[in-house]
NUZAKE-676757 format. One record per residue (C-alpha): x, y, z. Coordinates in steps of 0.5 Angstrom, whole numbers, plus 2048, in hexadecimal, padded with zeros to 3 digits. Example, Ala and Ser with C-alpha at 12.3 -4.5 7.8 and 13.67 -1.06 7.14 Angstrom:
BEGIN
   X   Y   Z
 819 7F7 810
 81B 7FE 80E
END
This chain:
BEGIN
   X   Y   Z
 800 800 800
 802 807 7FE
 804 80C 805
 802 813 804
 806 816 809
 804 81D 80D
 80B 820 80A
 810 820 805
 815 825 804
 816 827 7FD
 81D 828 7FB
 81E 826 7F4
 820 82D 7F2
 827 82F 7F4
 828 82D 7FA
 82D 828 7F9
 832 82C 7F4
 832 832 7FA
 834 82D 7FF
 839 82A 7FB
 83C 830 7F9
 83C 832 801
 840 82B 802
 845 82C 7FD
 846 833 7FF
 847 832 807
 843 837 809
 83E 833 80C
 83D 836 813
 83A 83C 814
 83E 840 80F
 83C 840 809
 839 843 802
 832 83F 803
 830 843 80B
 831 849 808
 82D 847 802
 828 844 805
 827 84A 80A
 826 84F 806
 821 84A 801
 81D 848 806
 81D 84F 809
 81A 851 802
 814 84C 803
 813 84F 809
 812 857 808
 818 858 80D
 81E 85B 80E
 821 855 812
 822 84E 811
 826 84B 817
 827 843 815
 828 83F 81A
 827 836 81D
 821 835 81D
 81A 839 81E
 81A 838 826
 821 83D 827
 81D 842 823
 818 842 827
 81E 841 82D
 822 847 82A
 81C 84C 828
 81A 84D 831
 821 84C 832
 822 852 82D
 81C 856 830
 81F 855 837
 818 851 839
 81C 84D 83F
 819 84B 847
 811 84D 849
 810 850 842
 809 84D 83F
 808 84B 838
 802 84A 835
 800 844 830
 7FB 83F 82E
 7FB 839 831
 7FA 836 82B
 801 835 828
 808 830 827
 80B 831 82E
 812 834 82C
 80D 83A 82C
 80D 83A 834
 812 838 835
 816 83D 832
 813 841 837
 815 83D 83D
 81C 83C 83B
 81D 843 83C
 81A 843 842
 813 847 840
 80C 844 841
 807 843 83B
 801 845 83C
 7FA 841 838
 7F5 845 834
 7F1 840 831
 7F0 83F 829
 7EA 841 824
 7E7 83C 822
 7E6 83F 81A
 7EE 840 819
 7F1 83B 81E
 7F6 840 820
 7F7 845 827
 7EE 848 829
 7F2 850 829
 7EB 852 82C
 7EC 84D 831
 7F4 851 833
 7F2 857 837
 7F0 853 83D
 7F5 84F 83E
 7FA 855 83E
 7FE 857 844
 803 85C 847
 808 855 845
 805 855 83E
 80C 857 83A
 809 853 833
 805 850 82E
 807 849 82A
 801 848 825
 803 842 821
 800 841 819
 7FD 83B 81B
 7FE 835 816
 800 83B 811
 7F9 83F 813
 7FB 846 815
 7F9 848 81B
 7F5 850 81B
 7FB 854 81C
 7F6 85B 81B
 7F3 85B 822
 7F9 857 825
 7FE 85C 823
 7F9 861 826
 7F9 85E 82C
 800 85E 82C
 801 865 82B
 7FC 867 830
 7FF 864 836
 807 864 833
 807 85D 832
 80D 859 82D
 80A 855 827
 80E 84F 826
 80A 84B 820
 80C 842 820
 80B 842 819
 80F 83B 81A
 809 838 815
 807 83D 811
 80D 840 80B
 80A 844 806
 803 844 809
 7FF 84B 808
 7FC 851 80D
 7F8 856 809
 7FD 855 804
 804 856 808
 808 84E 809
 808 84B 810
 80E 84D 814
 80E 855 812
 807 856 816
 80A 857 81E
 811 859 820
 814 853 81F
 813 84C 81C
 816 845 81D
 815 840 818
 816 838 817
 81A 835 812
 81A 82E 815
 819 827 810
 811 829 80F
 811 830 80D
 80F 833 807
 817 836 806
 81A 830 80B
 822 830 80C
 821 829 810
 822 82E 817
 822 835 816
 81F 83B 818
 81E 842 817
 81D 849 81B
 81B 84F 817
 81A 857 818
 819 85E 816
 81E 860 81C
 825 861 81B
 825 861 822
 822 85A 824
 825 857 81E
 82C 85A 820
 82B 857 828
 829 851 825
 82F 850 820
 833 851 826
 830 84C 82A
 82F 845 825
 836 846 825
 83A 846 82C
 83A 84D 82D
 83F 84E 829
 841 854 828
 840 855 820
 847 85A 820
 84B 856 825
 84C 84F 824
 84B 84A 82A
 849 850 82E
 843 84E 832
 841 854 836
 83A 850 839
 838 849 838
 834 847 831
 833 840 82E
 833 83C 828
 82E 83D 823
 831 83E 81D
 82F 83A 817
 834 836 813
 835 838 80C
 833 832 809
 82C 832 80C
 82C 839 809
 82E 836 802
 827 831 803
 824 838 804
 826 83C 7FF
 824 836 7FA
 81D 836 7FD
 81C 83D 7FD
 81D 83C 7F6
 817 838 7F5
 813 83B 7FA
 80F 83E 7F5
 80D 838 7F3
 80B 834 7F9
 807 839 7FD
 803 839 7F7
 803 831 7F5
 801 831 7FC
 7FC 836 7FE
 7F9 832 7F6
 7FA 82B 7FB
 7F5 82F 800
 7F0 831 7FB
 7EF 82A 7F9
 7EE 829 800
 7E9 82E 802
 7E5 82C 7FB
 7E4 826 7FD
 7E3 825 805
 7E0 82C 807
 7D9 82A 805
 7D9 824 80A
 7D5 826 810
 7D9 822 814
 7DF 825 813
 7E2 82C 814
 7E7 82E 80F
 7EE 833 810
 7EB 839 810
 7EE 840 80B
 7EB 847 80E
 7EA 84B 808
 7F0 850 80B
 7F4 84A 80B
 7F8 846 805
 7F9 83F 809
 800 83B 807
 7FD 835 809
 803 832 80C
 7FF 82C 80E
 7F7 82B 80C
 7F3 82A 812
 7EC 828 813
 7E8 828 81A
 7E3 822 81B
 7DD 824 81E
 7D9 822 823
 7D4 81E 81F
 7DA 81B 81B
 7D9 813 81D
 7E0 812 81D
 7E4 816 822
 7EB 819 820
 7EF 812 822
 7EC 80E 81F
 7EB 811 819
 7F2 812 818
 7F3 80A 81A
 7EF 808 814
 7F2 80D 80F
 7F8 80B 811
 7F6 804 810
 7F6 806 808
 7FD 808 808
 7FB 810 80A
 7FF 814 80F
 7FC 818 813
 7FE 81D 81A
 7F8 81E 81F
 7FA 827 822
 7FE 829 827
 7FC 828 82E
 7F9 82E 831
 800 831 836
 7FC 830 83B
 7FB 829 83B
 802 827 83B
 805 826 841
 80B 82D 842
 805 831 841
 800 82E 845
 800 833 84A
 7FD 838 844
 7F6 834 844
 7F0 838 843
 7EA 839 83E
 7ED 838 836
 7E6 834 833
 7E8 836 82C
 7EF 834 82C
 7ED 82E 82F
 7E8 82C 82B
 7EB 82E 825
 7F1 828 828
 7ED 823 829
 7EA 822 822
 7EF 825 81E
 7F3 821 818
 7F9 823 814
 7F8 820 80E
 7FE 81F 808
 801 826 805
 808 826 803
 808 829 7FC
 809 822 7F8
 803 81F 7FA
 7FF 81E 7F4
 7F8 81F 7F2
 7F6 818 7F3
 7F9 817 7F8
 7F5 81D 7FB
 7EF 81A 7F8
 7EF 813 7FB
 7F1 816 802
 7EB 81A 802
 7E6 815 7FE
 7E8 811 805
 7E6 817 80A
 7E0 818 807
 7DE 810 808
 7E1 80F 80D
 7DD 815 811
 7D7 815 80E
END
């Protein structure tokens, strides 16, 4: 039987001929032609003056508080729907984060549920583009600027995904991204910070690399880490960069077909896109609702049974033991969890495939 995995990279572009020229050059640590080149190419994507490449996406949300100086008794609100490294990112600065439940027609962060859990802590707001969906930054950058809040978008899930017309990433005072094996640009690990500040991004450059004095070798004059991106990761990005037109598209078309197919069920609640937003669908998510008459893990267990792959959503960060202590009333970010299926997205899928995924849906649901 055929396996449709949840992911596949597609790196049949130039990946393998930048990185050899890495090899064949010796310059495969963090020096090299293709950081800088990937930096500046990504940072074109975005809209922004800066683009800071780093390991991985969980040391861009690390790097981005270090930089804004959010350590112990500060607060940051977020959803609680999200992957964990966006709380733990907090806590590893010593700050707290503090839960706003989602919306439940975008998935992401309710901003008219934030003011109320605003305190004299409060030092920022962490929107996370859920599953590629932009969160409603107007009324959450308003917020914002009203209480003199920082905005630092977890935009992990979501390159290339629009608000209004401006791209993820440019939408708060600084963004993180994630480049890890199943994102739309992959590295295999990787990730990304980016900022219109000089100032945020010069903090940041100094700190993902030891302190380091960048006109005094080996002068350390605080103590810095290591969150630097190698060259040959860089290379894989700038070949996927090159592509990258190519995949957003092929996968916002995977997601037509989806919606074509599964939205009219009555028993299934389809990926939202707001009419303000232009959704990336780094994965194709379904609900199932309540009078579905198979719940969330049995319907994957059937659909794997046919060689289909699936992820059920993340736990609620409230659920999960080093949180447990944050419990409160999150309905909407539990019910979505409970009843939600990340379906087969990665660029390669073909239309068949698609077809045959959702022609099991609709009759094992129905």
């Amino acid at each position: 039987m055929k396996l449709i995995p949840v992911y596949m990279p597609d790196v049949s572009g130039n990946e393998l001929e930048y990185v050899t020229d890495c090899i064949q050059s010796g310059w495969i640590s963090s020096l090299g032609k293709y950081v800088s080149r990937f930096e500046g190419e990504f940072a074109s994507i975005c809209g922004v003056k800066h683009a800071i490449a780093l390991a991985n996406g969980t040391v861009a949300l690390h790097l981005a508080l270090l930089s804004l100086d959010i350590g112990p008794g500060d607060e940051v609100i977020m959803p609680p729907l999200t992957f964990v490294a966006t709380a733990n990112a907090v806590k590893y600065v010593g700050a707290n984060p503090v839960f706003v439940d989602v919306d439940p027609t975008t998935w992401t962060i309710d901003p008219e549920k934030i003011e109320s859990k605003i305190s004299s802590n409060t030092r920022a707001i962490m929107p996370v583009h859920l599953f590629g969906h932009p969160v409603d930054m107007d009324p959450l950058n308003g917020i914002a600027d009203k209480h003199d809040l920082i905005v630092i978008e977890d935009a992990a899930e979501a390159h290339g995904a629009k608000y209004k017309g401006k791209t993820t990433g440019s939408l708060g005072d600084v963004a993180c991204f994630s480049f890890y094996g199943n994102k739309a640009i992959t590295t295999g690990e990787g990730g990304m910070l980016t900022t219109d500040s000089d100032q945020i991004a010069e903090r940041a450059r100094f700190l993902k690399d030891h302190g380091m004095d960048k006109d005094r070798h080996y002068w350390h004059s605080e103590v810095g880490y290591n969150f630097r991106m190698t060259n040959l990761q860089a290379a894989v990005g700038v070949a996927q960069i090159e592509r990258f037109p190519e995949i957003y598209t092929r996968k916002r078309y995977i997601a037509g077909i989806y919606k074509e197919r599964l939205m009219e069920l009555p028993t299934i609640e389809v990926q939202p896109e707001a009419s303000w937003a232009e959704n990336s669908y780094w994965m194709n998510s379904i609900i199932l609702k309540e009078n579905c008459p198979l719940d969330r893990d049995t319907l994957r267990e059937k659909l794997s049974q046919h060689g289909i792959d699936t992820r059920p959503f993340f736990y609620p960060l409230h659920f999960l033991p080093p949180y447990k202590e944050l419990e409160g009333k999150y309905p909407v970010s539990e019910r979505l969890a409970a009843g939600g299926i990340n379906l087969p997205s990665y660029p390669g899928l073909a239309d068949d495939d698609i077809n045959r995924i959702c022609d099991l849906i609709i009759e094992l649901t129905n």
